[in-house]
PDB file with SEQRES, HELIX, SHEET and CRYST1 records, atoms N, CA, C and O in Angstrom:
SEQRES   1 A   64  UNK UNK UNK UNK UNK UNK UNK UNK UNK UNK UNK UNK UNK          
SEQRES   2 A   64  UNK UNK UNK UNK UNK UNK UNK UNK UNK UNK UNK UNK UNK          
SEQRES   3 A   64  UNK UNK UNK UNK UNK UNK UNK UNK UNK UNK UNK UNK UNK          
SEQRES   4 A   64  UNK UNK UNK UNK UNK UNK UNK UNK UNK UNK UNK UNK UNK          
SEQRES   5 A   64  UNK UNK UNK UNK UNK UNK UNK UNK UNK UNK UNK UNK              
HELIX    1 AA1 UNK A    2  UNK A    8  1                                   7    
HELIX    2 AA2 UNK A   14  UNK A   17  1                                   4    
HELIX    3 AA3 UNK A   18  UNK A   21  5                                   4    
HELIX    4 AA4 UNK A   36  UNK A   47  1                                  12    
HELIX    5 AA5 UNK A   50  UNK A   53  1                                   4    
SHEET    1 AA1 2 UNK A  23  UNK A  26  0                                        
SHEET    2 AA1 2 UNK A  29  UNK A  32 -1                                        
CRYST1    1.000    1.000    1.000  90.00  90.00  90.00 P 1           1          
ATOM      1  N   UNK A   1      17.564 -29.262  -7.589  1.00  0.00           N  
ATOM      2  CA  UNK A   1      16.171 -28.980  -7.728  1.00  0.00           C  
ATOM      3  C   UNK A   1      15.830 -28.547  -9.146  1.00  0.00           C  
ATOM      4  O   UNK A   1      14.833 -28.878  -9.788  1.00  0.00           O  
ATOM      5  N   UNK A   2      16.763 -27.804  -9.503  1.00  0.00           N  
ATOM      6  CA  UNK A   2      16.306 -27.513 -11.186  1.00  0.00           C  
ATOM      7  C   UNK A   2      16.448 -28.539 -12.029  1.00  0.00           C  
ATOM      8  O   UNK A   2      15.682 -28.600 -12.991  1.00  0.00           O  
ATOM      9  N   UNK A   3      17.243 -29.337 -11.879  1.00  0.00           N  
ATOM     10  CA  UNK A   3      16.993 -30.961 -12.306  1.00  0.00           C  
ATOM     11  C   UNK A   3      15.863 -31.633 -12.625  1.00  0.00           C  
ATOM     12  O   UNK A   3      15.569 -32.246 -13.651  1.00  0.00           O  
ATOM     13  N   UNK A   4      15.210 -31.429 -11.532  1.00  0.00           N  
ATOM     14  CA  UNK A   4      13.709 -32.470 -10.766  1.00  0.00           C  
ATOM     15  C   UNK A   4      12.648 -31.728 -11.857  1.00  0.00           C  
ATOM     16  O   UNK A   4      11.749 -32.140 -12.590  1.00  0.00           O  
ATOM     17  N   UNK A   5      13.257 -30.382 -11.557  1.00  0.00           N  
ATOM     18  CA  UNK A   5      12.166 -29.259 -12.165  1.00  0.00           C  
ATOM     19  C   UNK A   5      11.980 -29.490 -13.645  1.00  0.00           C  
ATOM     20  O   UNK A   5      10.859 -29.500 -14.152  1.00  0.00           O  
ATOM     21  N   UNK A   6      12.880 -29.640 -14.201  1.00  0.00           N  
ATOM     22  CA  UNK A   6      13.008 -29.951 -15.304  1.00  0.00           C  
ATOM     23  C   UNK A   6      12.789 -30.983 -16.179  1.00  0.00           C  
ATOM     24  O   UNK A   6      12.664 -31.019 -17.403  1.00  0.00           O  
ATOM     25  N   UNK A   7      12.763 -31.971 -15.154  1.00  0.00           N  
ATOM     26  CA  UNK A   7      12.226 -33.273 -15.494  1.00  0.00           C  
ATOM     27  C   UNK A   7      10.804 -33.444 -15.300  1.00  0.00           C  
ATOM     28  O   UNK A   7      10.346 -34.419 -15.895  1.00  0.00           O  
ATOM     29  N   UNK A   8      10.082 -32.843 -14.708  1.00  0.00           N  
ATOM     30  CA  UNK A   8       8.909 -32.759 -14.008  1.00  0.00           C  
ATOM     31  C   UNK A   8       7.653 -31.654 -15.023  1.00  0.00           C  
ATOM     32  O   UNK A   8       6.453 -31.925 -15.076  1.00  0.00           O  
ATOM     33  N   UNK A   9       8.180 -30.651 -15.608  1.00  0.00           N  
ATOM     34  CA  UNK A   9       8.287 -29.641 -16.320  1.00  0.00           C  
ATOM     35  C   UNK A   9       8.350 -29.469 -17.822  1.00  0.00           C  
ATOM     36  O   UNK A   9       9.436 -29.893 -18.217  1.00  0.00           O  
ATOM     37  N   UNK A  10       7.938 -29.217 -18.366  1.00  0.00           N  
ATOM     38  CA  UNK A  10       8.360 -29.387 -20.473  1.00  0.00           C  
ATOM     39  C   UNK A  10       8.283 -27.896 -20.757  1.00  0.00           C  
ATOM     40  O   UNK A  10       7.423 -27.142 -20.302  1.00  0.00           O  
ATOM     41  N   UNK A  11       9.152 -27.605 -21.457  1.00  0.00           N  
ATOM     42  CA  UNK A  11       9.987 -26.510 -21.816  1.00  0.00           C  
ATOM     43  C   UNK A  11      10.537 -25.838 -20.863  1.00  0.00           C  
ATOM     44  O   UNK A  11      11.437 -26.333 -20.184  1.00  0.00           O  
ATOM     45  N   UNK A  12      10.063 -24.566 -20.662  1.00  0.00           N  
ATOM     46  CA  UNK A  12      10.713 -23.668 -19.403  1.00  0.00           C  
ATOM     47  C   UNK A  12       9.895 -23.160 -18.026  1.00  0.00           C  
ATOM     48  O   UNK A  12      10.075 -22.182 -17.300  1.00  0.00           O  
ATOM     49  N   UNK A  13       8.633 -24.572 -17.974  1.00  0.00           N  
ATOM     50  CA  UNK A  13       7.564 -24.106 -16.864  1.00  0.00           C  
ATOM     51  C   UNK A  13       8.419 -24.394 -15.595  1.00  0.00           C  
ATOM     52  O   UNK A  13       8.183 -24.120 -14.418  1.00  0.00           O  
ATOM     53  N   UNK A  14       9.483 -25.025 -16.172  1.00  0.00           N  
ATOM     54  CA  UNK A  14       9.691 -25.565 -14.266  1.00  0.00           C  
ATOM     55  C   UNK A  14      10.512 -23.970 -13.733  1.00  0.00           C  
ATOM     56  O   UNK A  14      10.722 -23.648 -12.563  1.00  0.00           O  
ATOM     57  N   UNK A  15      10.822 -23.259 -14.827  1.00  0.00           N  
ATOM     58  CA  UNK A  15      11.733 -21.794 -14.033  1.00  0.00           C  
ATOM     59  C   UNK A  15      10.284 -21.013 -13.448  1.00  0.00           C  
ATOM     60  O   UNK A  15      10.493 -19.899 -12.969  1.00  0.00           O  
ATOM     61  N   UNK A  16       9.194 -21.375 -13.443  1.00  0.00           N  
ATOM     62  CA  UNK A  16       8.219 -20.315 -12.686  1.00  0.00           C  
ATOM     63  C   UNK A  16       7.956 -21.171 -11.093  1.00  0.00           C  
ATOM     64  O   UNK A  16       7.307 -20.695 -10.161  1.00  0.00           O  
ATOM     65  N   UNK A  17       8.506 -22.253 -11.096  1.00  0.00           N  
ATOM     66  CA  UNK A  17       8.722 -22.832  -9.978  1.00  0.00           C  
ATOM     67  C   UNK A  17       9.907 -22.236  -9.187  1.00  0.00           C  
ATOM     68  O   UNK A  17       9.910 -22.289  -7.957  1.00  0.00           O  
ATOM     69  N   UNK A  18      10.802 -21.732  -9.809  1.00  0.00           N  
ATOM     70  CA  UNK A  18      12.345 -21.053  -8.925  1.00  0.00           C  
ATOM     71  C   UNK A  18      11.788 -20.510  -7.823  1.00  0.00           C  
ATOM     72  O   UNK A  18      11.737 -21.214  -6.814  1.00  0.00           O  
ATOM     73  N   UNK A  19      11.403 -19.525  -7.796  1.00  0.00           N  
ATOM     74  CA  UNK A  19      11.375 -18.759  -6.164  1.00  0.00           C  
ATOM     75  C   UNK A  19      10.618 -19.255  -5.473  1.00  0.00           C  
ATOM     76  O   UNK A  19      10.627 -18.802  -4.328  1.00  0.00           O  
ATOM     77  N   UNK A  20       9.515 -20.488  -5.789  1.00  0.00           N  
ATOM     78  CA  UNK A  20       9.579 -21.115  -4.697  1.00  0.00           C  
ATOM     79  C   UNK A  20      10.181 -21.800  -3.993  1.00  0.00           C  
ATOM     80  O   UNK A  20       9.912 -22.010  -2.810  1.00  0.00           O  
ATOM     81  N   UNK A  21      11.144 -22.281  -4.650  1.00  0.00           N  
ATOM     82  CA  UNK A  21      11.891 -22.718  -3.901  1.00  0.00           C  
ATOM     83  C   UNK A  21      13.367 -22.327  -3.486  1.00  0.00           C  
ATOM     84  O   UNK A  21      14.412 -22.884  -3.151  1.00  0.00           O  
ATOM     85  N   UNK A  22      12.732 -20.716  -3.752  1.00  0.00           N  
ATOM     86  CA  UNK A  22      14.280 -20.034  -3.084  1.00  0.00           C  
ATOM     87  C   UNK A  22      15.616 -19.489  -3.944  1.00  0.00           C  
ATOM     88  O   UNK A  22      16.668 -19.049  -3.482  1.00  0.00           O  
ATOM     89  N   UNK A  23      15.104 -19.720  -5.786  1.00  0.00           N  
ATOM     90  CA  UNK A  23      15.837 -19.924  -6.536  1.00  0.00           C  
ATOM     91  C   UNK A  23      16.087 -18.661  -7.020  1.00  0.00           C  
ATOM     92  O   UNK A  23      14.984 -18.129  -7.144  1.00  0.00           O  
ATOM     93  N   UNK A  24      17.001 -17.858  -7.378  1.00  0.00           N  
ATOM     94  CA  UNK A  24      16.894 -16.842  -7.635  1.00  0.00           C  
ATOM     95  C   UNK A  24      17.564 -16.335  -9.466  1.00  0.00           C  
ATOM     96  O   UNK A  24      18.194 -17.196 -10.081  1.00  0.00           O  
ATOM     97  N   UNK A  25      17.401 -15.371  -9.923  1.00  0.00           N  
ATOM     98  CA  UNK A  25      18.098 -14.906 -10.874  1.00  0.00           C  
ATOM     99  C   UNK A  25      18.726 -14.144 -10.665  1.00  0.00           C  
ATOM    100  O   UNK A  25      18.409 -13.016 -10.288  1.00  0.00           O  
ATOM    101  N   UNK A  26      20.460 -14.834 -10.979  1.00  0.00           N  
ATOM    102  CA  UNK A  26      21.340 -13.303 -11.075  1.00  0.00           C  
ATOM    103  C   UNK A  26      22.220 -13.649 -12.314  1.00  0.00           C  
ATOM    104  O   UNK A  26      22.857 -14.637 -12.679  1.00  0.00           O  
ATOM    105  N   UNK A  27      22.010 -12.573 -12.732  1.00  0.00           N  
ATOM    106  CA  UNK A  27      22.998 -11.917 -13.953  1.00  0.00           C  
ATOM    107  C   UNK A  27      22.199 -12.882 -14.895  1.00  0.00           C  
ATOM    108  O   UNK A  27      21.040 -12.660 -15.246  1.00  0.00           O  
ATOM    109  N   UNK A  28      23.032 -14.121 -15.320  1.00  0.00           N  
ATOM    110  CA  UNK A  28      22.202 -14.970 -16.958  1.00  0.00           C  
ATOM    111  C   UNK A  28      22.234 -16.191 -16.402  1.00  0.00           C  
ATOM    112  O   UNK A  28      22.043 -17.194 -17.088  1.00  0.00           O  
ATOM    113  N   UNK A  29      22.505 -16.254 -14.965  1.00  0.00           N  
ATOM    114  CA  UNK A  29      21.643 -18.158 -14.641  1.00  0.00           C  
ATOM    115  C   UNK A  29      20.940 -17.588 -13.077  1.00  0.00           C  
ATOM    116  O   UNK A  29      20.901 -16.580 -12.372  1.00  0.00           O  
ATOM    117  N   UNK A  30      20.326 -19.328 -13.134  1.00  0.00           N  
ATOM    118  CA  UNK A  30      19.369 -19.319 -11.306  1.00  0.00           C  
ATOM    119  C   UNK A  30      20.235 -19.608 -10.596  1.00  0.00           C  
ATOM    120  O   UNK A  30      21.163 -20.289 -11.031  1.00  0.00           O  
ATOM    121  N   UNK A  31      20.199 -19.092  -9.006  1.00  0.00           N  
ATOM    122  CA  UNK A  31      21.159 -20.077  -8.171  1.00  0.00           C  
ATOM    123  C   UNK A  31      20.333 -19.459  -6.895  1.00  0.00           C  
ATOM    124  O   UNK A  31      19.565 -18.506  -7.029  1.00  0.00           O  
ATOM    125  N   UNK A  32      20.552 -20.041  -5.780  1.00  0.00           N  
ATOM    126  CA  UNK A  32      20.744 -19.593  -4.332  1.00  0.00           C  
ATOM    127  C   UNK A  32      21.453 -18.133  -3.975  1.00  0.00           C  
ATOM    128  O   UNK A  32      22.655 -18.019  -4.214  1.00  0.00           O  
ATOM    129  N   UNK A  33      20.702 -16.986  -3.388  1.00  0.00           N  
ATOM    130  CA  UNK A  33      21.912 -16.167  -2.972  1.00  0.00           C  
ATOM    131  C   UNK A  33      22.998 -16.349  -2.798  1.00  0.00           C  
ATOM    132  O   UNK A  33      23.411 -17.462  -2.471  1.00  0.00           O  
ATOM    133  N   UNK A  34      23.749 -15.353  -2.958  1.00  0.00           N  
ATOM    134  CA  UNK A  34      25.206 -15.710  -2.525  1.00  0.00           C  
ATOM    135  C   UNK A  34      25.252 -14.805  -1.332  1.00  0.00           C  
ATOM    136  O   UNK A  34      26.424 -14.720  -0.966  1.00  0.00           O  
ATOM    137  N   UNK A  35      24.261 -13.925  -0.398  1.00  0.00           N  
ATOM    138  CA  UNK A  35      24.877 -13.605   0.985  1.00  0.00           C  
ATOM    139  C   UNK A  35      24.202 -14.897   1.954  1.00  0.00           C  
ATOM    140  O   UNK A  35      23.244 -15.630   1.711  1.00  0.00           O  
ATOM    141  N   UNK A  36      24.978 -14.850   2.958  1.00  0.00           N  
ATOM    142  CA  UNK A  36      24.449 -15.859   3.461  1.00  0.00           C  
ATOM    143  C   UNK A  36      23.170 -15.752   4.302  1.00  0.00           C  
ATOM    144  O   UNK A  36      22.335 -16.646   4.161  1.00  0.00           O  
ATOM    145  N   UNK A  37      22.931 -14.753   5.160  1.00  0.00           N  
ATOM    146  CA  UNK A  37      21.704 -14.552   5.786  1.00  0.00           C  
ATOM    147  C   UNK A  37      19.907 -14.687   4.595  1.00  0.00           C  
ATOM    148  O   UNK A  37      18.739 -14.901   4.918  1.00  0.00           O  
ATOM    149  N   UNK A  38      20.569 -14.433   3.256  1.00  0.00           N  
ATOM    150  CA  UNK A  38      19.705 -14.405   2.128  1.00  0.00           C  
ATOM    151  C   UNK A  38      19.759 -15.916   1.583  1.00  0.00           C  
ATOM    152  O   UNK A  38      18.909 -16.298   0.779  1.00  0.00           O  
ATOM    153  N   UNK A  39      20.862 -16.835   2.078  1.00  0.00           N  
ATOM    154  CA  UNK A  39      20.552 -18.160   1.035  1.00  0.00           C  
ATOM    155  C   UNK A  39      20.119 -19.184   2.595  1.00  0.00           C  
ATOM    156  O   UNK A  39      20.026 -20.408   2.501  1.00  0.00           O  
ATOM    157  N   UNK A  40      19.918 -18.533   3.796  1.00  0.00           N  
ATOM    158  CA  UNK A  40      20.060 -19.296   4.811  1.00  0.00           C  
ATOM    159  C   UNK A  40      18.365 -19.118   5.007  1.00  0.00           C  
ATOM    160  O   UNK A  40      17.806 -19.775   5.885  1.00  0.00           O  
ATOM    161  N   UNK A  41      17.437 -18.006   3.961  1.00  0.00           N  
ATOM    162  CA  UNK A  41      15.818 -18.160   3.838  1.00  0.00           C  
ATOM    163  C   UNK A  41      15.787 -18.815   2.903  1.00  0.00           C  
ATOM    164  O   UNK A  41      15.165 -19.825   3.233  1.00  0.00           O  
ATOM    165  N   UNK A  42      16.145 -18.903   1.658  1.00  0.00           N  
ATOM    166  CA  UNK A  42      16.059 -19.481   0.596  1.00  0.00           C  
ATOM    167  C   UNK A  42      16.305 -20.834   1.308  1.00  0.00           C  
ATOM    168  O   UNK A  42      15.216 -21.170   1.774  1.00  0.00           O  
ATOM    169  N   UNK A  43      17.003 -21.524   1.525  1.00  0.00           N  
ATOM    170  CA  UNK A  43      16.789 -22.844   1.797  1.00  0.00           C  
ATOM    171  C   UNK A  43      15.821 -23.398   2.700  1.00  0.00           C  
ATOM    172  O   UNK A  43      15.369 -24.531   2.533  1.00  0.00           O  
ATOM    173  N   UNK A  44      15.402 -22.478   3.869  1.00  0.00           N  
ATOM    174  CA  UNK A  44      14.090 -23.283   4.641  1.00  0.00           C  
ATOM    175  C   UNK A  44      13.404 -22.854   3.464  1.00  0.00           C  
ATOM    176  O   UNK A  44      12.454 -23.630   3.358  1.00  0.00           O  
ATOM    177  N   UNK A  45      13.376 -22.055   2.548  1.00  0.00           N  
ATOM    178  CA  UNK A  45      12.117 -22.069   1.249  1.00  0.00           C  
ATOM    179  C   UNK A  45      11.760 -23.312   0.536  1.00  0.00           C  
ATOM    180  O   UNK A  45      10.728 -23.887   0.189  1.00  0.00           O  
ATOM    181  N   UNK A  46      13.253 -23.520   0.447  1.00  0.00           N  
ATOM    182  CA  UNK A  46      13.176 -25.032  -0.422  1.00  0.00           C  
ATOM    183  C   UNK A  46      13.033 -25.861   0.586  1.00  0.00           C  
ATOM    184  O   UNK A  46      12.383 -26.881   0.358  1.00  0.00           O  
ATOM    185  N   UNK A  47      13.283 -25.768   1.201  1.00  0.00           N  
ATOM    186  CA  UNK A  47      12.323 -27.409   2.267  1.00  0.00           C  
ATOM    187  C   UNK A  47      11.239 -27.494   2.583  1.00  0.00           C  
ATOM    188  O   UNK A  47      10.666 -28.547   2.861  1.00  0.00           O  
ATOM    189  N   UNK A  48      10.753 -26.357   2.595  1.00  0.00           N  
ATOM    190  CA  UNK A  48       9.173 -26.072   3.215  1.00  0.00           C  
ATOM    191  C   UNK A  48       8.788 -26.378   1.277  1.00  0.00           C  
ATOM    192  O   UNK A  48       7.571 -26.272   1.124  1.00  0.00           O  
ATOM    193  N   UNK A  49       9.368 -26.636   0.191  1.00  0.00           N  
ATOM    194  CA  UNK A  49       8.817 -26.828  -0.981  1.00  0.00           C  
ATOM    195  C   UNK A  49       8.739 -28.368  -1.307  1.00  0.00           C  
ATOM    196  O   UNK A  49       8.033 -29.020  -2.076  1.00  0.00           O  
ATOM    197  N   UNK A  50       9.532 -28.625  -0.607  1.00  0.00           N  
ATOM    198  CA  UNK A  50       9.861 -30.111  -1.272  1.00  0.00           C  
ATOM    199  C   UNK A  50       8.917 -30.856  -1.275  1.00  0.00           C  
ATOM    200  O   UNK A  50       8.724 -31.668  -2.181  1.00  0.00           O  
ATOM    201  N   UNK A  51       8.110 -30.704  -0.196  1.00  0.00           N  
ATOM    202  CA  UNK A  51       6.976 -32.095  -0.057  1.00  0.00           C  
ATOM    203  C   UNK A  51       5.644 -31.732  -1.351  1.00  0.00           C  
ATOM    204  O   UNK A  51       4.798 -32.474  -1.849  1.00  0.00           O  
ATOM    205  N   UNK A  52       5.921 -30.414  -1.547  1.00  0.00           N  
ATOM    206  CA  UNK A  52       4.949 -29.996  -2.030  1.00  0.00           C  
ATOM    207  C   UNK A  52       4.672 -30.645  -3.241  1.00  0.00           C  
ATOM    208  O   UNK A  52       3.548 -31.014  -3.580  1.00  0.00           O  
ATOM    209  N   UNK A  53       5.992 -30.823  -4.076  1.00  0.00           N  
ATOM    210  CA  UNK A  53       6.194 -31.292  -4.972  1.00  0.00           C  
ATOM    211  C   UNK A  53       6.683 -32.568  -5.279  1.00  0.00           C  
ATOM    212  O   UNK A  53       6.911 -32.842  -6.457  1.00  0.00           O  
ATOM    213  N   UNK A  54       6.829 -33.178  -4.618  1.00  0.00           N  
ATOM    214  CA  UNK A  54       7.267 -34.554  -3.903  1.00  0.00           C  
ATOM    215  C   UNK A  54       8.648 -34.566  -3.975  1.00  0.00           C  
ATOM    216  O   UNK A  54       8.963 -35.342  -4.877  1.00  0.00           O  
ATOM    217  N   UNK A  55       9.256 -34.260  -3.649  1.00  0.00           N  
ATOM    218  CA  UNK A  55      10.840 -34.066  -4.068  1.00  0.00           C  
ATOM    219  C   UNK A  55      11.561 -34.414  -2.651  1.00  0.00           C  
ATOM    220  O   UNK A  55      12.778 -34.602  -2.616  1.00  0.00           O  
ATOM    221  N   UNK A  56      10.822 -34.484  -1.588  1.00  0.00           N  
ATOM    222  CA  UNK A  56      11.449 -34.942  -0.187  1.00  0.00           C  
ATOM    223  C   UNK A  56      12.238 -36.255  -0.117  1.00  0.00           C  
ATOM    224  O   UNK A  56      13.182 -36.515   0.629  1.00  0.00           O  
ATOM    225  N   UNK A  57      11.615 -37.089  -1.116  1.00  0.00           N  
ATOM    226  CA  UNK A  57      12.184 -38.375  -0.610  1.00  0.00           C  
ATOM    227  C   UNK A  57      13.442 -38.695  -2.091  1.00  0.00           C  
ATOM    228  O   UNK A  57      14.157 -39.694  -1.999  1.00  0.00           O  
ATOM    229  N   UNK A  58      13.568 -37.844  -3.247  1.00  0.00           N  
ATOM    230  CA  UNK A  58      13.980 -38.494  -4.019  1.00  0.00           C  
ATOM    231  C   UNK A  58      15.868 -38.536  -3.207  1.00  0.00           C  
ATOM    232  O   UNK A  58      16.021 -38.533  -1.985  1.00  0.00           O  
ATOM    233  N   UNK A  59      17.132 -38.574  -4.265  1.00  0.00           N  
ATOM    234  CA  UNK A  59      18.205 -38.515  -3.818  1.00  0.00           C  
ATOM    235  C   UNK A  59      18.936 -37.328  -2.769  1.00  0.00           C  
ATOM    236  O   UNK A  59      19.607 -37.405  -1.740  1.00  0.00           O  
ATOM    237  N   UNK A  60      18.250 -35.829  -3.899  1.00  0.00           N  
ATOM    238  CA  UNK A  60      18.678 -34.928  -3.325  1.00  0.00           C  
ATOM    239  C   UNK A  60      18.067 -34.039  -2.702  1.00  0.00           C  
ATOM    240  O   UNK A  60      18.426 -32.864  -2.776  1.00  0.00           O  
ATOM    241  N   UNK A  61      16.853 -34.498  -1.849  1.00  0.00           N  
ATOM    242  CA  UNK A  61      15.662 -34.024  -0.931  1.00  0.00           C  
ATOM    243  C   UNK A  61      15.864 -33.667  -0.245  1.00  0.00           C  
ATOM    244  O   UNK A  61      16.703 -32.767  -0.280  1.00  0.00           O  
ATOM    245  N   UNK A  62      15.281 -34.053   0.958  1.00  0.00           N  
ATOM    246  CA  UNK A  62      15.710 -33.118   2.446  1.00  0.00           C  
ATOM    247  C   UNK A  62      16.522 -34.082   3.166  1.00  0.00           C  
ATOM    248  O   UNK A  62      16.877 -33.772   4.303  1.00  0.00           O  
ATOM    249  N   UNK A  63      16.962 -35.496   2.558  1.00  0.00           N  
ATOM    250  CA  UNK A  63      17.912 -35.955   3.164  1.00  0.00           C  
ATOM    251  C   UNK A  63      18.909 -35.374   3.230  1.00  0.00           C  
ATOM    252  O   UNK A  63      19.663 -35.300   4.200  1.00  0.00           O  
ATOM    253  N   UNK A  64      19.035 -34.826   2.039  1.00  0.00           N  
ATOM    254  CA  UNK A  64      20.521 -34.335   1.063  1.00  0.00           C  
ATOM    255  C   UNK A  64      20.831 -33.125   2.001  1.00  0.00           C  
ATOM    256  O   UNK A  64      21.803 -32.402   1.776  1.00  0.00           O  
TER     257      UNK A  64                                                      
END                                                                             
């Protein structure tokens, strides 16, 4: 998703997109929680994001 974001995005607008879709900051990069009950909201986050942004249908959408 930070991929898409980034491509989609010019300079660093696509990181104000992160927590919508579940993305978080720890320490000096973004990622998904690492407990699981915390990355197991974060991901219905990012699915409930995808269409938003059209990102459902590309490779790594909600097929993926």
């Amino acid at each position: 998703m930070k991929g898409y974001l980034a491509e989609e995005h010019e300079d660093d607008a696509g990181r104000a997109c992160f927590p919508e879709f579940g993305i978080e900051r720890e320490n000096e990069s973004y990622r998904l929680p690492a407990t699981r009950p915390e990355r197991l909201k974060a991901v219905q986050q990012l699915l409930a994001a995808l269409p938003t942004h059209g990102f459902y249908q590309k490779k790594y959408g909600t097929a993926y």
